[in-house]
N, C-alpha and C positions, 0 to 999 in steps of 0.2 A: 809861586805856584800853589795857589791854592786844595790843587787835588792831595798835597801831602796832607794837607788838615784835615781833609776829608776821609783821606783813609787810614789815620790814627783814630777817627772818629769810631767807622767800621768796625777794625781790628777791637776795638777795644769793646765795642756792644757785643761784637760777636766771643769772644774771651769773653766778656759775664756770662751770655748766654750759655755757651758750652760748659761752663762749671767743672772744668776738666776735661771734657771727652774731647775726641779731635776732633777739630771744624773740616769737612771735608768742599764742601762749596758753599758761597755766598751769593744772593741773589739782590739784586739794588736796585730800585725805579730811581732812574736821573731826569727831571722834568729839562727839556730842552733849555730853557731858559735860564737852568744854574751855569750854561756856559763850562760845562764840566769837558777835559777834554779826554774819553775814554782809555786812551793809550797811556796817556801821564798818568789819569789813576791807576790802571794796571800794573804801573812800573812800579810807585810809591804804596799799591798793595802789598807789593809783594817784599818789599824792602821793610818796611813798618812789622809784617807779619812775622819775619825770620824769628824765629825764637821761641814761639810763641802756639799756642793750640790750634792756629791758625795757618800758620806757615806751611807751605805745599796746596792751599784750596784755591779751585778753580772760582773766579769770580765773573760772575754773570751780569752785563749791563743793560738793562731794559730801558732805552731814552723813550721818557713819554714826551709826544709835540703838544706844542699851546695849545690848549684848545680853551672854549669859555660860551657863553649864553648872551647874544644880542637883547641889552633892553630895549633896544626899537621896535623889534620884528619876535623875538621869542625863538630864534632861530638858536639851537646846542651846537656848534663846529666847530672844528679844529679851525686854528689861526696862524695861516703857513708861513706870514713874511709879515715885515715890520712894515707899516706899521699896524701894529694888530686889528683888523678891523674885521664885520662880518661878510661872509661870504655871500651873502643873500642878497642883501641890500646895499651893506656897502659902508655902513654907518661904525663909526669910532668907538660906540658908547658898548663896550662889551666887559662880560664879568668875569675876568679868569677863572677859568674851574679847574685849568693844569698844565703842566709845564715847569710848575713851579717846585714839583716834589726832589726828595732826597733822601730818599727811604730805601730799610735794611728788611728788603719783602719778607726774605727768606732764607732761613740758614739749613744745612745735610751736616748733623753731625755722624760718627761711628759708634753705635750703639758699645756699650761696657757690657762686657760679660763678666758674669756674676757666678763664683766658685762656693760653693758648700762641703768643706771637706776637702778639699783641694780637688774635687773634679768637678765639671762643668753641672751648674744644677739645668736640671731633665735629663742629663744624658746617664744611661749609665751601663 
């Protein structure tokens, strides 16, 4: 199962990023093509995350579909069914532009409140 690697990958960018504060949702573009299956990363999110600044955040899964640029015809379209070919014309010869991604879009962390004097600074 791949998706447990995948989301010790997450867990772990997103813990750098956080520097402490709590991670409250994560945001992920899955290019169709990594074959990721969203339920199993969900599961192994969340199991990875226990312990951690991370632990309790909703995680968001954006599947991008193939898409890619026919060099025959110059034609940019998604490429819905194997095997990848353009929608236009018809032709094989096409240039991936996505489907392929595995990216950590977007993190919500919970802002730190910051005391001066032991009472909230601005408030007073």
């Amino acid at each position: 199962m791949h998706e447990l690697s995948i989301a010790e990958a997450v867990v772990g960018i997103a813990s750098r990023h956080a520097a402490g504060r709590k991670v409250t949702r994560v945001e992920l573009k899955v290019g169709h093509l990594r074959q990721v299956v969203p339920g199993a990363l969900r599961f192994a999110f969340e199991l990875v995350a226990e312990g951690t600044e991370v632990a309790g955040a909703a995680l968001a899964i954006d599947e991008v579909p193939p898409g890619g640029i026919c060099r025959a015809c110059g034609t940019d379209g998604d490429l819905p069914a194997f095997p990848l070919r353009c929608g236009v014309c018809g032709s094989l010869d096409v240039e991936l532009r996505r489907g392929e991604e595995l990216l950590v879009d977007e993190l919500e962390l919970e802002e730190t409140l910051t005391t001066i004097g032991g009472k909230d600074h601005g408030c007073f």
